[in-house]
Structures are given as structure tokens and as C-alpha cells.
MMTF fields as JSON, N, C-alpha, C and O atoms, coordinates in Angstrom:
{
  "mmtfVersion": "1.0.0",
  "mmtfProducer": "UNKNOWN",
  "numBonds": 463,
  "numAtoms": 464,
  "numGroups": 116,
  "numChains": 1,
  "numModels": 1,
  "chainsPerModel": [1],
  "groupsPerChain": [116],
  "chainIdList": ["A"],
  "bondAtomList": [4, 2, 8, 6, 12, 10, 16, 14, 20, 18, 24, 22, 28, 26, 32, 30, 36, 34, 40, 38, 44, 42, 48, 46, 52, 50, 56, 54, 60, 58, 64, 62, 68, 66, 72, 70, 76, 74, 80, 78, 84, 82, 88, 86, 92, 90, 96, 94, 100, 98, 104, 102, 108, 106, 112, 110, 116, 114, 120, 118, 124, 122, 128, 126, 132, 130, 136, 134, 140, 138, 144, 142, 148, 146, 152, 150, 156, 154, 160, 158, 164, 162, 168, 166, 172, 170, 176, 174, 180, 178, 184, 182, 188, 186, 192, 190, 196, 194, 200, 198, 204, 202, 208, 206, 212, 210, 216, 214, 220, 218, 224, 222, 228, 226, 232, 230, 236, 234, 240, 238, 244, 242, 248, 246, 252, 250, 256, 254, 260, 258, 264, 262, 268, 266, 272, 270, 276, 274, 280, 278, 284, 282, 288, 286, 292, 290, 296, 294, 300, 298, 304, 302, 308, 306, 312, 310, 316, 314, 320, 318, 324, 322, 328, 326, 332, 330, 336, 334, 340, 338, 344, 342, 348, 346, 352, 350, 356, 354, 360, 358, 364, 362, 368, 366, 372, 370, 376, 374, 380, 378, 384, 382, 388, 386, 392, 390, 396, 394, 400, 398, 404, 402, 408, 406, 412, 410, 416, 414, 420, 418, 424, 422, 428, 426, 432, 430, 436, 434, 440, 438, 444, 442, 448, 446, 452, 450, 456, 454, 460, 458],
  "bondOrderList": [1, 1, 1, 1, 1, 1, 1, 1, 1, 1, 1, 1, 1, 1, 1, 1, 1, 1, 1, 1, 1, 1, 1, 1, 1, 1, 1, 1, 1, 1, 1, 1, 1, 1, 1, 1, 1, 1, 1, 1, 1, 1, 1, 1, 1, 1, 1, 1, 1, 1, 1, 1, 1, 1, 1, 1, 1, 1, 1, 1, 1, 1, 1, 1, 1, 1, 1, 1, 1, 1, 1, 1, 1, 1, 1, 1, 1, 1, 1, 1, 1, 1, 1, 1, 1, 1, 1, 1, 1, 1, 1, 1, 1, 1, 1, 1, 1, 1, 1, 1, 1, 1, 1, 1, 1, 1, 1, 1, 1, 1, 1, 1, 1, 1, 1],
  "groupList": [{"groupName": "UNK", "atomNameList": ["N", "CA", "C", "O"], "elementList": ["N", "C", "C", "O"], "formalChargeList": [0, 0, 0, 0], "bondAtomList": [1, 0, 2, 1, 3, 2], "bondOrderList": [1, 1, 2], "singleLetterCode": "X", "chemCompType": "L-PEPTIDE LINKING"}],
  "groupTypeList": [0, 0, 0, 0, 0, 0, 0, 0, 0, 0, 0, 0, 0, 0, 0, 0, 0, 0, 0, 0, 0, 0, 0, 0, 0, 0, 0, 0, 0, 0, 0, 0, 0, 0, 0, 0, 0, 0, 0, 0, 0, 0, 0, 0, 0, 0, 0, 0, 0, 0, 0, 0, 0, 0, 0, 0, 0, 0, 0, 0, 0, 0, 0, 0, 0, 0, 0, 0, 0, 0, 0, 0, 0, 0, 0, 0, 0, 0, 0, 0, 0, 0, 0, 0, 0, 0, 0, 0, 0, 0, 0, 0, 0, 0, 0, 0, 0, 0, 0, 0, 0, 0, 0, 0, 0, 0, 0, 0, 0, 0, 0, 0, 0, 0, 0, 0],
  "groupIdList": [1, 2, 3, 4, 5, 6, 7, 8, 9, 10, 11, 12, 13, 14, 15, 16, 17, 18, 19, 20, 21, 22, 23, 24, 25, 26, 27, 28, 29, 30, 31, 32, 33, 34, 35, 36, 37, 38, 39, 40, 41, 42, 43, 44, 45, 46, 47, 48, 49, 50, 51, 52, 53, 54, 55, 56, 57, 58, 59, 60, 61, 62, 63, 64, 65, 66, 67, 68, 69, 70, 71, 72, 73, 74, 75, 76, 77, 78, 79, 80, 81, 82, 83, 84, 85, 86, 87, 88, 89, 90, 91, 92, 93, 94, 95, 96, 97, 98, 99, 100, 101, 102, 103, 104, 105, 106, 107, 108, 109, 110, 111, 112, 113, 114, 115, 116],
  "secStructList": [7, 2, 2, 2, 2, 6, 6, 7, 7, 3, 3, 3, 3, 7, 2, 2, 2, 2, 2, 2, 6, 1, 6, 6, 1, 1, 6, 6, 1, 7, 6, 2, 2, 2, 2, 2, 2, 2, 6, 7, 3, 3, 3, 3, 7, 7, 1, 7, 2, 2, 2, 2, 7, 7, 7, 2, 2, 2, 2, 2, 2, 2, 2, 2, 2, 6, 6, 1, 7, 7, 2, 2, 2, 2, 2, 2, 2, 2, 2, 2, 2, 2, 2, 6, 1, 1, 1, 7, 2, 2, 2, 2, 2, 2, 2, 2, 2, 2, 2, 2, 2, 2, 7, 1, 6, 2, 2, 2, 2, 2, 2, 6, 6, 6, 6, 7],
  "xCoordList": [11.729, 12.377, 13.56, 14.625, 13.373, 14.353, 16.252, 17.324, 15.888, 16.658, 17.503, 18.508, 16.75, 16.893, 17.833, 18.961, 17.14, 17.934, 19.523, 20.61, 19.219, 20.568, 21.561, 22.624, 21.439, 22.268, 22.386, 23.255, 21.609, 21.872, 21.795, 22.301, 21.139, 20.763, 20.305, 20.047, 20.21, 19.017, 18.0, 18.341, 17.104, 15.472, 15.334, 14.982, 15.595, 14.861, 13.626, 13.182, 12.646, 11.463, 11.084, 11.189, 10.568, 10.284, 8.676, 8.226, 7.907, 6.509, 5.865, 5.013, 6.343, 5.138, 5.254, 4.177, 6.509, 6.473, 5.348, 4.531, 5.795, 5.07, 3.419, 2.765, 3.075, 1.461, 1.387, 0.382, 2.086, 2.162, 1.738, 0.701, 3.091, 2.951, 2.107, 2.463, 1.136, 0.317, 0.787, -0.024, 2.075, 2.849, 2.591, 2.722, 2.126, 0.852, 0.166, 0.64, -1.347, -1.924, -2.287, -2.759, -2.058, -2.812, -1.568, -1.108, -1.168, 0.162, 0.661, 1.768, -0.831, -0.632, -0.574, -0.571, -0.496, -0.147, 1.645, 2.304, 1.881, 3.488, 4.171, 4.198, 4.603, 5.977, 6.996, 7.366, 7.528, 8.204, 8.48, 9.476, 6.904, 7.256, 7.581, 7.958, 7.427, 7.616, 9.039, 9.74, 9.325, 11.026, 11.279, 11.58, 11.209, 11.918, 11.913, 12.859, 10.94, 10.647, 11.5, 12.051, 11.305, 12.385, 13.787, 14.534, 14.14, 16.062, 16.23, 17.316, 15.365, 16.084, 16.386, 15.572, 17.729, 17.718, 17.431, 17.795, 16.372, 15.492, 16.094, 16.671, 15.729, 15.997, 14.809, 14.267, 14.414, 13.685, 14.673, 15.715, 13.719, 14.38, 12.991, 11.856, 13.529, 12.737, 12.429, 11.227, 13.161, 13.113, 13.436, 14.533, 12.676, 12.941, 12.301, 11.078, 13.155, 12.389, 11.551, 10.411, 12.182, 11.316, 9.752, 8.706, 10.043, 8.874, 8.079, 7.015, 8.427, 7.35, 6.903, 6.22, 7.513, 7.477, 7.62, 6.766, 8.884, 9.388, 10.78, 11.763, 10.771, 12.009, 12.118, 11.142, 13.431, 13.781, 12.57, 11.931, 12.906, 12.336, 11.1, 10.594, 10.222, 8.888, 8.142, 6.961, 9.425, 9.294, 9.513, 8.652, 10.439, 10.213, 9.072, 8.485, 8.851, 7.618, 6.794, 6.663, 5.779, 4.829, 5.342, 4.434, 6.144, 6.618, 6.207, 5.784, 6.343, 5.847, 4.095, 3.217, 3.939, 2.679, 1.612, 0.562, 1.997, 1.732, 1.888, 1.642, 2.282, 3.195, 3.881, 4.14, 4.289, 5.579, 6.293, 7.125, 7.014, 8.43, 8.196, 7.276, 9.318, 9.377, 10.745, 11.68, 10.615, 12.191, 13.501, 14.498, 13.34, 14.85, 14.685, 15.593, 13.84, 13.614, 14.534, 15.631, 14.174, 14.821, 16.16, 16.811, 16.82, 18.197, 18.925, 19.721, 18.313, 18.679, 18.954, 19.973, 17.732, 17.823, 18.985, 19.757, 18.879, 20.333, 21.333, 22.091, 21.682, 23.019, 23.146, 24.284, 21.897, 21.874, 22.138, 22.384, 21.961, 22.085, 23.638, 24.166, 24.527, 25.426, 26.186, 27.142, 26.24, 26.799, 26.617, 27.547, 25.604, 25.45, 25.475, 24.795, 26.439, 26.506, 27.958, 28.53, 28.185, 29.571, 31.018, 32.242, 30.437, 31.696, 33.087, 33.02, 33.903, 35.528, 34.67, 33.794, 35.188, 34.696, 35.048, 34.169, 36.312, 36.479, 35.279, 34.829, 35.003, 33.655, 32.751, 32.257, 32.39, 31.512, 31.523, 30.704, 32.109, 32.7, 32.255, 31.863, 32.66, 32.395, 31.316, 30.972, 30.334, 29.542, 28.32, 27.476, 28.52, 28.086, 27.975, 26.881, 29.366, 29.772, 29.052, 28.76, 28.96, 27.577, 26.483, 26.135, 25.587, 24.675, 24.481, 23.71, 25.112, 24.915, 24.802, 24.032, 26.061, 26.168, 25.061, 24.873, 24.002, 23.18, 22.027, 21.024, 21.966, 20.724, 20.692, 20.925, 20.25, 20.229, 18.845, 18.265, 18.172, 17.297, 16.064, 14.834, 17.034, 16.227, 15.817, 14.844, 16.478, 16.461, 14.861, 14.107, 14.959, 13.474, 12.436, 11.359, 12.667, 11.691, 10.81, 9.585, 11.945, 12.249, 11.114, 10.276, 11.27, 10.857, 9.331, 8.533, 9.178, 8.234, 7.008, 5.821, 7.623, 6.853, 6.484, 5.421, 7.314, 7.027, 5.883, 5.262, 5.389, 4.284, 3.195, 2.118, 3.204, 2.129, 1.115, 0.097],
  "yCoordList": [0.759, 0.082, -0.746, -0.803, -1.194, -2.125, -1.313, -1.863, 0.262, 1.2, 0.665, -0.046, 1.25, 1.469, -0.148, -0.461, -0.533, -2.044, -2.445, -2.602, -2.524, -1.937, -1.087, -1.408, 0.235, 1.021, 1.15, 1.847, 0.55, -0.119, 1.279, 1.274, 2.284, 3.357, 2.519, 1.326, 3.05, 2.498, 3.486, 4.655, 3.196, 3.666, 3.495, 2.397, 4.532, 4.793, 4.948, 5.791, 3.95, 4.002, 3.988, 2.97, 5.31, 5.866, 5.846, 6.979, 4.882, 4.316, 5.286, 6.03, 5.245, 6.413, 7.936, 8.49, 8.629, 9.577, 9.928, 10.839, 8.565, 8.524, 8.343, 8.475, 7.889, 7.856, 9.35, 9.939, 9.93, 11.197, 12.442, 13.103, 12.5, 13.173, 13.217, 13.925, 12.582, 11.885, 11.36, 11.118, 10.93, 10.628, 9.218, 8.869, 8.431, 6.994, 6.841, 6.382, 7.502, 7.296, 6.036, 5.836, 5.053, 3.302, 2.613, 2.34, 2.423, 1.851, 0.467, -0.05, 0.007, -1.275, -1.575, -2.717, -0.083, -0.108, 0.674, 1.16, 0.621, 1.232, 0.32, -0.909, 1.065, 0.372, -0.56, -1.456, -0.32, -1.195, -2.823, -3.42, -3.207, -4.795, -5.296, -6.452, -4.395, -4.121, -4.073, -4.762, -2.703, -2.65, -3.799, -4.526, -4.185, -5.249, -6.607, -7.156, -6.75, -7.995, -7.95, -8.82, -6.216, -5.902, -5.896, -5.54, -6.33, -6.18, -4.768, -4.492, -3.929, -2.287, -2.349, -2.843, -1.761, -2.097, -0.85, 0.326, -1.837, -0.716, -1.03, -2.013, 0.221, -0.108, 0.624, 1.52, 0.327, 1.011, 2.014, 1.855, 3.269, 4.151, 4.858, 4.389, 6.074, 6.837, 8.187, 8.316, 9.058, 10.336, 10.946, 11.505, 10.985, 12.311, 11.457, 11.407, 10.795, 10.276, 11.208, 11.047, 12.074, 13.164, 13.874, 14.042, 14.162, 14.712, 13.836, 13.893, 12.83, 11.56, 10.23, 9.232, 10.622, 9.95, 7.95, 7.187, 7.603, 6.958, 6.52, 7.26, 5.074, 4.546, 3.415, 2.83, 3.134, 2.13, 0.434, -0.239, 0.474, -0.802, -1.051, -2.162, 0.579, 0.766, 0.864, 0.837, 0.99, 0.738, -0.864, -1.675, -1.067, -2.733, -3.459, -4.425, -3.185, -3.838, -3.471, -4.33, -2.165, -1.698, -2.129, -2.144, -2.373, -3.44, -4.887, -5.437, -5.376, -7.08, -6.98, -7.673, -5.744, -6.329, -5.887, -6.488, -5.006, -5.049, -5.838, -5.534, -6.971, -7.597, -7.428, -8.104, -5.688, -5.413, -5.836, -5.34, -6.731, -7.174, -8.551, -8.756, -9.315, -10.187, -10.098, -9.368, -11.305, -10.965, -11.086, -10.378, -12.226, -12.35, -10.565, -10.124, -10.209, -8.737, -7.963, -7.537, -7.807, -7.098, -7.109, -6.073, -8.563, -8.797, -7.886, -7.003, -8.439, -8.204, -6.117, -5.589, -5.465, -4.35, -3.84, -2.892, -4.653, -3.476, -3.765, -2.838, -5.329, -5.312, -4.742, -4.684, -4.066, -3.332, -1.647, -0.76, -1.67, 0.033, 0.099, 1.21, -1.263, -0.947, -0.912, -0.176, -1.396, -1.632, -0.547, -0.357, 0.275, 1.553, 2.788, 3.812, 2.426, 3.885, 4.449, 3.944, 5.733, 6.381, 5.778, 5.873, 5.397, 4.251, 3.779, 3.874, 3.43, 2.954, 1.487, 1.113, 0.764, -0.644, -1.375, -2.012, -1.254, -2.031, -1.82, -2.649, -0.89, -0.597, -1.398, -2.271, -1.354, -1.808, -3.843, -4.756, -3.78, -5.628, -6.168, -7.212, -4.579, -5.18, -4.937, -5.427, -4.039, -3.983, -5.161, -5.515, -5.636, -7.04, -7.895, -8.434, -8.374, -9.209, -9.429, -10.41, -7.928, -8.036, -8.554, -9.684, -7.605, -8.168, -9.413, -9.984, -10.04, -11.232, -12.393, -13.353, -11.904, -12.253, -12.189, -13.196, -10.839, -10.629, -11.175, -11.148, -11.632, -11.784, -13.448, -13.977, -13.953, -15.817, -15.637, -14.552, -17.124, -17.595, -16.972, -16.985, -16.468, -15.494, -13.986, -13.287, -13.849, -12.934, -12.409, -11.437, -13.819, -13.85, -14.123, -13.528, -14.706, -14.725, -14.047, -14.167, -12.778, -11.977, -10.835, -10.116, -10.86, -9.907, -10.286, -9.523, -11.567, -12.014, -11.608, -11.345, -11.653, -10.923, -9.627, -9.199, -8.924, -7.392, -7.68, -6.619, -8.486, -8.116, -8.534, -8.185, -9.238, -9.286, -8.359, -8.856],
  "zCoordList": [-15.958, -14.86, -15.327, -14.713, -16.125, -17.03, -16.892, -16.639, -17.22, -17.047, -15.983, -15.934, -15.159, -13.699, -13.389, -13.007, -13.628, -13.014, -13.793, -13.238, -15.072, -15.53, -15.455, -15.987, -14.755, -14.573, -13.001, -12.477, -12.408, -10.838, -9.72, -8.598, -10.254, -9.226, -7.989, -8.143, -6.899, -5.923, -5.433, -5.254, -5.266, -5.234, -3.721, -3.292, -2.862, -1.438, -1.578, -2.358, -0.652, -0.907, 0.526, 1.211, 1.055, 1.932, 2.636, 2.81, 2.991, 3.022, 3.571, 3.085, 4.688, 5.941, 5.122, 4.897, 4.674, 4.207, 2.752, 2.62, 1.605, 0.806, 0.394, -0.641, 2.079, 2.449, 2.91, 2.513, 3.522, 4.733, 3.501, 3.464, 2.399, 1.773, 0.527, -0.414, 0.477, -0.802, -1.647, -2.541, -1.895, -2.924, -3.602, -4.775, -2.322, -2.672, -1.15, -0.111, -1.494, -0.541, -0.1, 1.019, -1.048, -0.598, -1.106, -2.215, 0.296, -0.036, -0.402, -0.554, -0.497, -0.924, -2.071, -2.532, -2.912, -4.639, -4.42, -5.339, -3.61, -3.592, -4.603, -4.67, -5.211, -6.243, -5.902, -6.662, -4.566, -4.107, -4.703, -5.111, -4.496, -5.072, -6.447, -6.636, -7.425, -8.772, -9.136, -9.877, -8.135, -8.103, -7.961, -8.908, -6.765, -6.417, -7.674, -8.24, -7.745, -8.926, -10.36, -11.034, -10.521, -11.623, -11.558, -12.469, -10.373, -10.288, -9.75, -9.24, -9.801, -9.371, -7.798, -7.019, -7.347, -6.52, -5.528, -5.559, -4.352, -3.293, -1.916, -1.451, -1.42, 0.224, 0.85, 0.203, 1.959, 2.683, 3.523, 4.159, 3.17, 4.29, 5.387, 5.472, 6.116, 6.924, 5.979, 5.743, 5.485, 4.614, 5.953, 5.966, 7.22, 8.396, 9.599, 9.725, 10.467, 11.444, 12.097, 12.534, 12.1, 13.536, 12.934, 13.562, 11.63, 10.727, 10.67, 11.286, 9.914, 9.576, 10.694, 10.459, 11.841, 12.97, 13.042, 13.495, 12.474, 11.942, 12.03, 11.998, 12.158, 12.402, 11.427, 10.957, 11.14, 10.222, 10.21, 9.402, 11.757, 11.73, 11.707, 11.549, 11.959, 11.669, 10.051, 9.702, 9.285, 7.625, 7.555, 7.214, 7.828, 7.507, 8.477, 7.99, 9.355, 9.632, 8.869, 7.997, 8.629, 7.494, 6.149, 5.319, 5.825, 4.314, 4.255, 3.238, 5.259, 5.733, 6.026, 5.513, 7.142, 7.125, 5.772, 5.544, 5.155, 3.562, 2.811, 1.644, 3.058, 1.782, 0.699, -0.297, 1.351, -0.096, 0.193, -0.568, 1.005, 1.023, 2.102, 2.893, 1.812, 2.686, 3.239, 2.914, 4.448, 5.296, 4.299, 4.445, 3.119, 2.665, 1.419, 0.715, 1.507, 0.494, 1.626, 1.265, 2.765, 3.772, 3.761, 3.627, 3.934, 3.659, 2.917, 3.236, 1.432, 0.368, 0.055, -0.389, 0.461, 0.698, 1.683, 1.539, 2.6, 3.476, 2.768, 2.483, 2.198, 1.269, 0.197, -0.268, -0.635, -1.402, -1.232, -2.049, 0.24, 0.651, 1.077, 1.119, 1.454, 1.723, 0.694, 0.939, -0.458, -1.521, -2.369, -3.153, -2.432, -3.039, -1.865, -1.923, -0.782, 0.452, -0.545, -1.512, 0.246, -0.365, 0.652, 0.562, 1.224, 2.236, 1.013, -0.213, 1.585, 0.87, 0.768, 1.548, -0.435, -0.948, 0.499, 1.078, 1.021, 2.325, 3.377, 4.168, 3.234, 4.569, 3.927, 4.64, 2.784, 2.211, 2.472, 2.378, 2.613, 2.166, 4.184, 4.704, 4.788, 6.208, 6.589, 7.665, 5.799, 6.122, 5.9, 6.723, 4.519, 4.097, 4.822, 4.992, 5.637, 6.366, 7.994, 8.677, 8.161, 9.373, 8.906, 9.248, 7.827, 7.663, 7.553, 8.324, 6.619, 6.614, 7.677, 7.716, 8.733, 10.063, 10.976, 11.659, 11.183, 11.815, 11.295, 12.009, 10.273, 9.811, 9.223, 8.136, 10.643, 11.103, 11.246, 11.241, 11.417, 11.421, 12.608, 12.586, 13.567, 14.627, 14.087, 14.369, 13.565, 12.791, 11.931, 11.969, 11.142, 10.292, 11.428, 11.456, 12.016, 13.034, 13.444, 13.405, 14.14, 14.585, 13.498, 14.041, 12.221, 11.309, 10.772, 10.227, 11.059, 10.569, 11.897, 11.706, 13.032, 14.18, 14.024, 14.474, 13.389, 13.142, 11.977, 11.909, 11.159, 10.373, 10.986, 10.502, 11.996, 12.667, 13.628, 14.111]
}
């Protein structure tokens, strides 16, 4: 992992799929929090909404109410997905700039409701 965090790949970590497809049936040993702890940088994704019957915000809720992630992990992940998308650095800088924007105190709230 050490690797990984140094050379700054990012690690889509895909929950419902990775239970779906046996890939970690008990997901409360998912790697995720490891990554995360190690610097590698993760994002939650879907892999196939329609296959795995799955939406973004249905991974970050199942991340919280697991306790692989918490709301500022969440943050941190979309600015990490925007910062490693194939977007022009300018998209990138605006894309930051939302997030950061969207993601106020209602926000956590807001996310912290989804682990409930």
C-alpha cells in the first residue's frame, strides 16, 4: 500500500458490487478503511448501477453505516476522484471548488442521516 500511496493511483472501491460479486463477502473487512488510513487515494464508486442495483449515494451511505468511512472521508474522496478524473486541470480546480462549496455543515448532516 505504501506503493500505492506514493505513486497516487486511485482505488475505486465498489461495495455492493464487491459483496455481489464475492470479491469481499463481509464487508465489514473491505479494505477501504486501510486505504484510506494509508494515504492511497479511494473513492467510492457504483461499477454498474443497473447490474448491481446501485447508486452513488447508496455506496456512501453503506460506507457510513459500516463504518468504513466517515462524512469528512466522503469529502475527501470526491476531491480525490476529481483530481484524478481525465478532465483539463481547469475543470479540475472547478470541480474542487463545488465540492468544497456543496459540502457545508448540512451537508454532514445530511450524510450522517444516510448511516442511519
Amino acid at each position: 500500500m505504501l506503493v500505492w500511496a506514493s505513486e497516487a493511483p486511485i482505488v475505486e472501491a465498489c461495495l455492493t458490487s464487491n459483496r455481489l460479486t464475492g470479491a469481499c463477502a463481509d464487508l465489514t473487512g473491505h479494505p477501504v478503511r486501510q486505504l484510506l488510513k494509508s494515504g492511497v487515494p479511494v473513492c467510492l464508486a457504483t461499477d454498474n448501477t443497473l447490474v448491481f442495483g446501485t447508486t452513488l449515494s447508496a455506496e456512501f451511505a453503506l460506507g457510513l453505516r459500516l463504518g468504513l468511512v466517515v462524512p469528512d472521508d466522503l469529502r475527501r474522496m470526491m476531491l480525490s476522484a476529481a483530481s484524478h478524473s481525465f478532465a483539463e486541470v481547469a475543470k479540475k480546480h472547478e470541480l474542487a471548488r463545488e465540492i468544497e462549496a456543496a459540502y457545508l455543515p448540512e451537508t454532514l448532516k445530511q450524510l450522517t442521516r444516510l448511516a442511519e
